[in-house]
N, C-alpha and C positions, 0 to 999 in steps of 0.2 A: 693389743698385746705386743704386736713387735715396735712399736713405738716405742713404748714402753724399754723393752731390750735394749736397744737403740740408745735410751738415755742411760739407763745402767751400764751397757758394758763404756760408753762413750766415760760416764764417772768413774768406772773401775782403773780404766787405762789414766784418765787423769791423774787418778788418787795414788798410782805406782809411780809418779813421775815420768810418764812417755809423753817428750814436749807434745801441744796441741795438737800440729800438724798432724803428724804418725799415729795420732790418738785416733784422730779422724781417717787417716786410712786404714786404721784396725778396722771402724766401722762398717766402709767401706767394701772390707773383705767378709766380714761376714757377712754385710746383707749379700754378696754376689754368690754368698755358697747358702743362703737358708731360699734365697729365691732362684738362682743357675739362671743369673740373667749374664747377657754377653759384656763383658768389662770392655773390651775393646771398642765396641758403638758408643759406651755410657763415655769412658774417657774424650772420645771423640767430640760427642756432645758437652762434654764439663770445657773443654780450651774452645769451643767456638762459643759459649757463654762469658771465660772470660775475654772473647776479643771484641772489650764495648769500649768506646769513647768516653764515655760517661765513667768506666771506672779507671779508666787515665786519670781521674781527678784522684784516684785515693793517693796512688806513690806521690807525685804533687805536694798534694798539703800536709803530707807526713813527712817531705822535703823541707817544706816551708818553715815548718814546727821545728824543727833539729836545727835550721838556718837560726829561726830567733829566738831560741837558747841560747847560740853560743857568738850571734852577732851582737847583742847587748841591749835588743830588742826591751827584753822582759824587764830587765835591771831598771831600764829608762821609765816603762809602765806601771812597776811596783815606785817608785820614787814620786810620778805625777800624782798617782791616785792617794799614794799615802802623805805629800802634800794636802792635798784635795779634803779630806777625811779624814786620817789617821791620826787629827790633833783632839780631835770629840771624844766624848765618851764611849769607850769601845774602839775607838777609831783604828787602832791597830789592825784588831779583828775583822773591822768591816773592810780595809783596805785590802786584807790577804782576799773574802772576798770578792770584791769589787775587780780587783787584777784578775783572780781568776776569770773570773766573766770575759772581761776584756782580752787576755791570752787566750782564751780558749773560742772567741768568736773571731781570733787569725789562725791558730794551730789547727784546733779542731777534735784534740785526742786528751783527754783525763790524762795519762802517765806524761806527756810534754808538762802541763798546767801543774803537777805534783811535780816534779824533777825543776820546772824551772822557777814557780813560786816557792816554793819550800825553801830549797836550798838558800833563797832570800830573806824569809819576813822569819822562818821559824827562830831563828837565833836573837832576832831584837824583839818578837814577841814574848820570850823568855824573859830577855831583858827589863821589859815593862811588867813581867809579875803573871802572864800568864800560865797556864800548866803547860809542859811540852806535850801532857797526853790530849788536853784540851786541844791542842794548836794543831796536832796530828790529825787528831776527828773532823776539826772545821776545814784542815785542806783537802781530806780525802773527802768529804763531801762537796765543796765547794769548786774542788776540781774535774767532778763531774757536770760543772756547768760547759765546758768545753761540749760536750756532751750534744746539752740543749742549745744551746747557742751555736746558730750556724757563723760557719763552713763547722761540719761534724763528720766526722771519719764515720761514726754509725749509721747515720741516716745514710749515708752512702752507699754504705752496705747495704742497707734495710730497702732501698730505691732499688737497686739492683737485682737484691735475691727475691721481691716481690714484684717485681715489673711497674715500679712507680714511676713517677715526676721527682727528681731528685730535689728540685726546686720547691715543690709542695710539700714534699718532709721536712725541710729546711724551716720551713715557712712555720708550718706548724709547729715544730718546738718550740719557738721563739715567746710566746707568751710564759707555756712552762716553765721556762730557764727566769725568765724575768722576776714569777712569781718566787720560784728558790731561791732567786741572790736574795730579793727583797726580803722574804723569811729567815733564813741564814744569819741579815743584818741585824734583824729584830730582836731574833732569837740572842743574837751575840751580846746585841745592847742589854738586854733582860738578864745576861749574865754577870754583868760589869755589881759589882758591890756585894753581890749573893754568892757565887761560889768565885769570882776572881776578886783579886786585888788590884787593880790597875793602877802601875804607875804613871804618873804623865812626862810628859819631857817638857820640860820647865823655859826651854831654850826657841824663840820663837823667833824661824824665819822673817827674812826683809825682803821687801820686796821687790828689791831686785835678786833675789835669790830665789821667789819664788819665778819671778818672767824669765831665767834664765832656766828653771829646770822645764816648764810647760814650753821653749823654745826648744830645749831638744830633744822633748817627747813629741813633739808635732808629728816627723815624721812618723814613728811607731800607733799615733794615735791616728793618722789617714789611712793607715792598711784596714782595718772593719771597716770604715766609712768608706773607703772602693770599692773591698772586697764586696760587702753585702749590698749594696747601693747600685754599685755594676749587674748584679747577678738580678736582682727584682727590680732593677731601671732597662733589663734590657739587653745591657752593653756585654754584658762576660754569660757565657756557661757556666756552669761550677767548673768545669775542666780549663776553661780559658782563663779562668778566676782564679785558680791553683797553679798555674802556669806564670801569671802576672803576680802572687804573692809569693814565688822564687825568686822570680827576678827582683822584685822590689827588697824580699829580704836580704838579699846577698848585697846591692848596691847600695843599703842602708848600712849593711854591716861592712861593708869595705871601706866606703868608703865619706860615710854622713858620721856614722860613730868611731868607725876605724878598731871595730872591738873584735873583727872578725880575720884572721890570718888563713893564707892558704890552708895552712896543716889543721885548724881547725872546717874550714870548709872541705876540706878532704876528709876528715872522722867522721864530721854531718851527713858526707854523702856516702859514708859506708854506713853508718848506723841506718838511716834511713832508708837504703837499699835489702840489708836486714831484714827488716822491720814489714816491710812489703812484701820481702821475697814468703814470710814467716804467714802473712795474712792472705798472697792469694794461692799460695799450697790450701789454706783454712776451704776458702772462696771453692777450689778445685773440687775438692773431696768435699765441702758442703752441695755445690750442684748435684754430683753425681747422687749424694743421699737424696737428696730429695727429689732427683728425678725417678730415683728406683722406688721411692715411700710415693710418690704421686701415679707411680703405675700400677701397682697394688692396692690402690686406692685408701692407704693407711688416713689422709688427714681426714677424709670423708667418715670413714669409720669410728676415726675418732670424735668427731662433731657429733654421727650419731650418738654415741655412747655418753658423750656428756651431756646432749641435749635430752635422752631419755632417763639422765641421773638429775637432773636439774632445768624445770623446762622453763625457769623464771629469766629474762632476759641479765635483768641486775647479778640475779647469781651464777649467771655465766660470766659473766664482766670480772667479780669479786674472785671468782676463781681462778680466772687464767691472770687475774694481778698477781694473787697469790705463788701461781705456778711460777712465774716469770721470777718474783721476788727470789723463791727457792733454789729457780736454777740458776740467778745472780750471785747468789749467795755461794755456787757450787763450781760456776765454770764461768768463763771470762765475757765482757760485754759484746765481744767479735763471735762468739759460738753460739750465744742468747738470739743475737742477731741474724746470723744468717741460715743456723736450723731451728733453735724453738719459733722464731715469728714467724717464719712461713708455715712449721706444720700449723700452727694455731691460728692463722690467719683466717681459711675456709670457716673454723668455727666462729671467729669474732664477725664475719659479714655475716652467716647467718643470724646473728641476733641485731641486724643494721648497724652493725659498727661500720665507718667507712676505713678502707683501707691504708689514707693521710691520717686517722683521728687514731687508729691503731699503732700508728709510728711513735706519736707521741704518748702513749700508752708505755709502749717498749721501752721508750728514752727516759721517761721517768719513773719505772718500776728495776731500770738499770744501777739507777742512782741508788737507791737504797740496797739493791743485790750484791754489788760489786763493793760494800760496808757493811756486811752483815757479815759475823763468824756462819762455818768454819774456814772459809775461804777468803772472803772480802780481799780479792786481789787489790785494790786502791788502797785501802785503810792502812793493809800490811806495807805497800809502798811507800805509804804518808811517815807511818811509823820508822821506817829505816833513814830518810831522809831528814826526820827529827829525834832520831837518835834518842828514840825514848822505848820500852817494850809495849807491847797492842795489850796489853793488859790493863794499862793506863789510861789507852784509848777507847776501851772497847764502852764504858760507860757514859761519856760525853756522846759518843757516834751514836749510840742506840737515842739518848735524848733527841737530839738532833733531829734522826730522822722519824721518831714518834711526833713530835712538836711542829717538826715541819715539811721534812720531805713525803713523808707518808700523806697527808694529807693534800699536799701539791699532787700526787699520783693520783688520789682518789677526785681532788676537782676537777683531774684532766680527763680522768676516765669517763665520770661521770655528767662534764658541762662540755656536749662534744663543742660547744663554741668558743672555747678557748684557745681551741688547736686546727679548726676548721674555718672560722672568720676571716683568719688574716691571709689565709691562700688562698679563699674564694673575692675576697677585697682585692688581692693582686690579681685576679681572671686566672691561676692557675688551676682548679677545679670546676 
């Protein structure tokens, strides 16, 4: 029951517009008055949890992500890959996703991959005859590859507030994400003649135009192959690895593309500073909830209670997809993250979920939450950067993730070797 509480007034406070943080120390304040636990030890304990090495990586690569937006990073990635692709059928469409992919396994965060694909491909996918509300729905889905595809600002989270391997969260989305771009692709192709009109551009690079665009995407296109390659060869922590995609994006943007000016690496590092200070105020006030809900023994109680409403393993799975989807749908991937997964966490090992195959549970039951009305914080973003109303979007996004993302959720959930393979193949489980 006070679970329960807990998510309701947590949505009340969202639903009046009290940014997230404060929303969470409403929370906060009233579990310390329905239980008269000491706030003073709880705060105590909430800053000695955030003082990890391990979440030195999130300000990092939310650093990183702000760097190549505005170093020219992305510009360069959407031009290779829409070389690459974007002259086929559909080819536009699969290039916005393809970039995502590729942005979102240096950045690491959905709103960077929306902010800095969008503002790119949505104006010439216009151009070629696609719908703006169309183009809205495949970036807010597709920009939740960022998401799946490590370095991932979630999983980081999710390693954190459940005492993981950050490296075996990583590890495990990876097959996930692979199978949603590939979906995504399919799905986009399958569109091409049925409900789009595709035009083509008739005007066909040379090939020294094309060796000179893949020459100055190189650099942009070595950061995943360090970044991920360092981190499972070995060589980088995630924090070392966020640390080394700073510096690489700044000396890329200084001084390889020269797209990057002080004044804009000064706004990069106040936004990104922002953006941080916003997510471990979240991180703060989420410790403390769930150290107060783990001493009252709320998550336990609640595993009882759904294990005595449902004692089929499958339909414990099926449900807490469900829950997850709803509360994606209602509150942001960073809230989903660091309190729905842990309280639900006790309940998914009891039915042998392992706690790396629950990650990628999260990360892709994320994707379709955060694009579902009435909230779909991504979709509304996708929308405002394509300058179209979500009412145009809201019918393409729902295809989408009925056709493909839902079903990527449900193979993940249910073939735990999709998400468990490739970390036990690397020795990190």
């Amino acid at each position: 029951m006070e679970a329960l509480l807990v998510l309701g007034l947590l949505l009340v406070l969202l639903g009046i517009g009290l940014p997230v943080a404060w929303s969470f120390a409403g929370v906060v304040a009233a579990l310390v008055w329905i239980y008269d636990v000491n706030l003073n030890t709880l705060m105590l304990q909430g800053f000695r949890s955030l003082n990890s090495v391990i979440l030195l990586a999130l300000p990092l690569f939310i650093l990183a992500g702000y760097l190549m937006q505005s170093g020219g990073i992305a510009s360069r990635l959407v031009a290779f890959i829409e070389m690459a692709i974007g002259r086929r059928r559909g080819g536009l469409g699969n290039a916005m996703v393809g970039a995502s992919g590729v942005f979102g396994a240096i950045a690491g965060t959905a709103t960077a991959a929306v902010a800095a694909i969008g503002t790119l491909m949505i104006d010439p996918m216009a151009e070629r005859g696609y719908p703006r509300g169309y183009s809205a729905a495949l970036l807010g889905i597709s920009s939740l590859l960022g998401i799946l595809i490590p370095p991932s600002i979630t999983m980081i989270l999710f390693a954190v507030a459940t005492q993981q391997s950050v490296a075996a969260c990583f590890a495990a989305s990876i097959v996930p994400g692979i199978m949603l771009m590939i979906g995504l692709m399919l799905f986009n192709r399958g569109q091409i003649g049925r409900r789009i009109h595709e035009l083509h551009d008739e005007r066909k690079l040379t090939g020294t135009e094309k060796r000179r665009i893949a020459l100055r995407t190189l650099p942009a296109l070595s950061l995943p192959v360090i970044i991920i390659g360092g981190i499972y060869g070995g060589y980088f922590t995630p924090t070392e690895a966020a640390a080394f995609a700073v510096i690489a994006a700044v000396c890329i943007g200084l001084f390889v593309y020269r797209d990057m000016s002080l004044a804009r690496l000064r706004d990069s590092t106040v936004a990104a500073a922002e953006t941080t200070g916003s997510i471990v105020l979240i991180l703060l006030f989420s410790f403390v909830i769930g150290r107060i809900l783990v001493s009252e023994r709320i998550p336990q109680d609640l595993t009882e209670l759904v294990t005595s409403l449902v004692s089929n393993p499958i339909g414990v799975i099926v449900l807490v997809n469900i829950f997850l989807i709803v509360a994606g749908a209602l509150i942001d991937d960073v809230s989903v993250t660091v309190v729905i997964a842990p309280l639900l966490l006790p309940l998914m090992v009891s039915v042998d979920v392992h706690p790396v195959h629950f990650a990628a549970i999260v990360a892709t039951s994320v994707v379709i939450g955060a694009n579902s009305p009435p909230m779909a914080p991504v979709l509304f973003m996708a929308c405002r950067i394509g300058k179209v109303s979500v009412h145009h979007a809201v019918g393409p996004a729902l295809r989408m993730m009925a056709f493909v993302a839902l079903p990527v959720m449900l193979l993940t959930a249910f073939i735990p070797a999709l998400s468990l393979a490739l970390p036990r193949w690397l020795g990190l489980l």
